[in-house]
DONU-44948 format. One record per residue: x, y, z of N, C-alpha, C, O in turn; residue in one letter. Coordinates in steps of 0.2 Angstrom, whole numbers, plus 2048, in hexadecimal, padded with zeros to 3 digits. Atoms other than C-alpha are relative to their C-alpha. Layout:
BEGIN
 n.px n.py n.pz ca.px ca.py ca.pz c.px c.py c.pz o.px o.py o.pz residuo
    X    Y    Z     X     Y     Z    X    Y    Z    X    Y    Z       A
...
END
This chain:
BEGIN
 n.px n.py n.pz ca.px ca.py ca.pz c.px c.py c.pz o.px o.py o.pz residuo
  7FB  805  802   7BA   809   7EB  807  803  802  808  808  800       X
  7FA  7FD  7FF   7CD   80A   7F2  803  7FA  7FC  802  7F4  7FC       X
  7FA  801  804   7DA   806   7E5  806  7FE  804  806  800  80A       X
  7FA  802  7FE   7EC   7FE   7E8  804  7FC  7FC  802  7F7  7F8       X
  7FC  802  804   7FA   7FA   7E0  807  7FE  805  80A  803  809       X
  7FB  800  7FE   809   7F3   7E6  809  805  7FE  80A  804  7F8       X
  7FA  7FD  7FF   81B   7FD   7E7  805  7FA  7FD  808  7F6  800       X
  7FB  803  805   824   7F3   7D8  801  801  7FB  7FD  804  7F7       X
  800  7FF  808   82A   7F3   7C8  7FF  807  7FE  800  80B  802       X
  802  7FB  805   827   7FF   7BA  7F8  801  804  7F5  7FD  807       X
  805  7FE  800   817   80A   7BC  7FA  7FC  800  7F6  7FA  804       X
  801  806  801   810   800   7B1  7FC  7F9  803  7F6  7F7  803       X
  7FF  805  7FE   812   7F0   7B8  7FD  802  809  7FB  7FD  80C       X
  804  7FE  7F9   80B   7F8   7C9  7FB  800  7FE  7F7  7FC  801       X
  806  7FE  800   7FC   7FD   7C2  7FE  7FA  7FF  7F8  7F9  800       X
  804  806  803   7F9   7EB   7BA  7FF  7FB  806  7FD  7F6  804       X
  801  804  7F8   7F9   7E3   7CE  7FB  804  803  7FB  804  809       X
  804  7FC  7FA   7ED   7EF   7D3  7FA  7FD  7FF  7F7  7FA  7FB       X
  807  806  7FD   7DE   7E7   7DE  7FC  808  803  7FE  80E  803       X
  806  7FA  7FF   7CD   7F2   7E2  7FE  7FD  808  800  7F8  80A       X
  801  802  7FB   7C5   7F1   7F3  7FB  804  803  7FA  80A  802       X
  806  7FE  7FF   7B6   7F4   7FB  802  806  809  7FF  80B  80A       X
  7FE  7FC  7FB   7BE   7FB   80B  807  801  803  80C  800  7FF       X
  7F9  801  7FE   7CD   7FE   815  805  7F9  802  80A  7F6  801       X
  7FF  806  7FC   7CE   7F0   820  802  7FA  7FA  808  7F9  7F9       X
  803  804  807   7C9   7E4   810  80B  800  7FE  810  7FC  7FF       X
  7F9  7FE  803   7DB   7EC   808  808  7FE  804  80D  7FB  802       X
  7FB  802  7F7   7E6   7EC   819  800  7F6  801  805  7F3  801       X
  7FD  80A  800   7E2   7D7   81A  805  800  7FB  80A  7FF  7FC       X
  7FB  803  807   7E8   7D5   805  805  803  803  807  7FF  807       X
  7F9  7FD  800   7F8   7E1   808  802  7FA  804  802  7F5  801       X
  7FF  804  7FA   7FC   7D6   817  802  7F9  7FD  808  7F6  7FE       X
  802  809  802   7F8   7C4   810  804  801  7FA  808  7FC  7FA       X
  7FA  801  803   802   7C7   802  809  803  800  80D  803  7FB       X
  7FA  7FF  7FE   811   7CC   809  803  7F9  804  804  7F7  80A       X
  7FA  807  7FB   81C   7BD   80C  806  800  801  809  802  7FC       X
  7F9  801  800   82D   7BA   813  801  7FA  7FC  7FD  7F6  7FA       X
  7FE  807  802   838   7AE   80E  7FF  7F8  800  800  7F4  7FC       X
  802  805  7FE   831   7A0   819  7F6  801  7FD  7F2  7FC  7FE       X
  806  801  804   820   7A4   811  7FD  806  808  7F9  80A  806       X
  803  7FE  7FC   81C   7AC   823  7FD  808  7FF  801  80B  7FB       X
  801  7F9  802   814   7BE   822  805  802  805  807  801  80B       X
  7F9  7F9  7FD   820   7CD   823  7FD  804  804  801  805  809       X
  803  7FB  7FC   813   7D8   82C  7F9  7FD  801  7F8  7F7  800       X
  805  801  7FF   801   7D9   831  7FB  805  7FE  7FD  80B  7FF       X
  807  7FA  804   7EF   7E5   82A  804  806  806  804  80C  804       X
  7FE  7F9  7FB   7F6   7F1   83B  805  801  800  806  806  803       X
  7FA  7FD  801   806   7F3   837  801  805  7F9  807  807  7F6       X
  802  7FC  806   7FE   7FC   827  7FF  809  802  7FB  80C  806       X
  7FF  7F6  7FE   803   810   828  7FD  801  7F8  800  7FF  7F3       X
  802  7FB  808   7F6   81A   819  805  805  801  807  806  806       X
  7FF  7F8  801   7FE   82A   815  7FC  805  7FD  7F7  804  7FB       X
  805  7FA  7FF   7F9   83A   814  7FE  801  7F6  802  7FD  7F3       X
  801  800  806   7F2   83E   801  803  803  7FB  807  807  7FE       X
  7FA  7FE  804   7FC   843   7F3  7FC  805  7FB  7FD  80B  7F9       X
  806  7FC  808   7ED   848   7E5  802  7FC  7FE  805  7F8  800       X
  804  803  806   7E9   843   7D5  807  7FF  7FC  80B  804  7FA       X
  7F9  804  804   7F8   836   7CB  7F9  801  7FC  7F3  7FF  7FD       X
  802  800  807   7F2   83D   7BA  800  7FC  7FC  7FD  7FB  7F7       X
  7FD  805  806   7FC   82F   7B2  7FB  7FA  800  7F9  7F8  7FB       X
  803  807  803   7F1   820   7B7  7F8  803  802  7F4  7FF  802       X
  806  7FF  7FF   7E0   82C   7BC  7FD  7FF  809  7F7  7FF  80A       X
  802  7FF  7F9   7E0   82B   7CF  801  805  806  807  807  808       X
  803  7F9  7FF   7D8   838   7D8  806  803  808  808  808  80A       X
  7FE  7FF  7F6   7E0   838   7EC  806  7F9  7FF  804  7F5  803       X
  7FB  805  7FD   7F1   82B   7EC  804  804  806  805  809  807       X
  7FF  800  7FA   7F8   826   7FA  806  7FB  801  806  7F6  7FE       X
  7FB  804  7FF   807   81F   800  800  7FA  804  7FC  7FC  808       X
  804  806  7FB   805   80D   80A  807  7FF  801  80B  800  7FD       X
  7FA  800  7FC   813   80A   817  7FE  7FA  804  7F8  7F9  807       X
  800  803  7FB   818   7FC   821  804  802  807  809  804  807       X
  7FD  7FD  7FB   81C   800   832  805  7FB  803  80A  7FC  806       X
  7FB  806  7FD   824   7EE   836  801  7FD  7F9  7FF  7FE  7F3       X
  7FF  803  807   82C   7E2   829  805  7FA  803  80B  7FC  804       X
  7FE  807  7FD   830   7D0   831  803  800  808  800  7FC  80C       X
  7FD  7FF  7F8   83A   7D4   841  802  806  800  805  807  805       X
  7FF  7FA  800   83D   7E6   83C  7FC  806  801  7F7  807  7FD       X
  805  7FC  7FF   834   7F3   844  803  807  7FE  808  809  801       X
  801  7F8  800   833   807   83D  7FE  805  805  7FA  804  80A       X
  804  7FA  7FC   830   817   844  7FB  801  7FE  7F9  7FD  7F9       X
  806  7FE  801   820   81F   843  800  805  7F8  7FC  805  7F4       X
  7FF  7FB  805   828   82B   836  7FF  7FD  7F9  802  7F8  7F7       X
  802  802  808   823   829   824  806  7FE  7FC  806  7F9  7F9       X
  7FA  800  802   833   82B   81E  805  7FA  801  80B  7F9  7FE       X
  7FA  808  7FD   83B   81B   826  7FD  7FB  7FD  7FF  7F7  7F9       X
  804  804  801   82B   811   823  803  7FD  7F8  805  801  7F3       X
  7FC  803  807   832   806   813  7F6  802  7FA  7F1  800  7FD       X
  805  7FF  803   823   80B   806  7FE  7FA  7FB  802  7F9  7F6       X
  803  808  803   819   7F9   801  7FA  801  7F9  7F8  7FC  7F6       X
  805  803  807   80C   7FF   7F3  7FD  809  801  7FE  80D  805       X
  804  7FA  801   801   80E   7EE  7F8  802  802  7F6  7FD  7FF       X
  809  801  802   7EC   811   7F0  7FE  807  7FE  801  80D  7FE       X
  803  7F9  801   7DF   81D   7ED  7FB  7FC  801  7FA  7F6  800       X
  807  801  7FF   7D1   820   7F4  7F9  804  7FB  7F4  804  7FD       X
  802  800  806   7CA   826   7E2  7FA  806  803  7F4  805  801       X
  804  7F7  7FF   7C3   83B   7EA  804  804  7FF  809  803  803       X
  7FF  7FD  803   7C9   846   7E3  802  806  807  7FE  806  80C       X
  7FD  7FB  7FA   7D2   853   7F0  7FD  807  7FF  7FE  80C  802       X
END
């Protein structure tokens, strides 16, 4: 099961948006499909989804491998490749322990 939570709010208030998911692909549609601009049109697409590399184990909420989720595009705005520009869109685990 891959966890996710979106990049908002209080801790919290992240963890209580968090969706479960049977694969990657499955997770890369939601992210996508719930991102709307202003016109309701989506901001990005499942391929302009960047994982990051793994962090270990967030003690606070109990998951094992987080991960940073990066859009690479964000409406008519494109990023570098580099993680660091990438605006950071939500958090996951892949729930293995490093």
């Amino acid at each position: 099961m891959i966890k996710y939570r979106p990049q908002r709010g209080t801790l919290e208030e992240s963890v209580s948006l968090c969706k479960e998911f049977v694969d990657v692909a499955d997770m890369l549609k939601y992210i996508a499909n719930e991102a709307a601009g202003p016109d309701k049109e989506h901001c990005f697409s499942p391929e302009d989804i960047v994982i990051g590399e793994s962090h270990g184990e967030d003690k606070r909420i109990g998951w094992k491998s987080w991960r940073y989720v990066y859009t690479a595009r964000y409406l008519d705005k494109n990023y570098t490749s580099r993680h660091e520009s990438m605006p950071c869109i939500g958090i996951c685990d892949f729930g293995e322990a490093e």
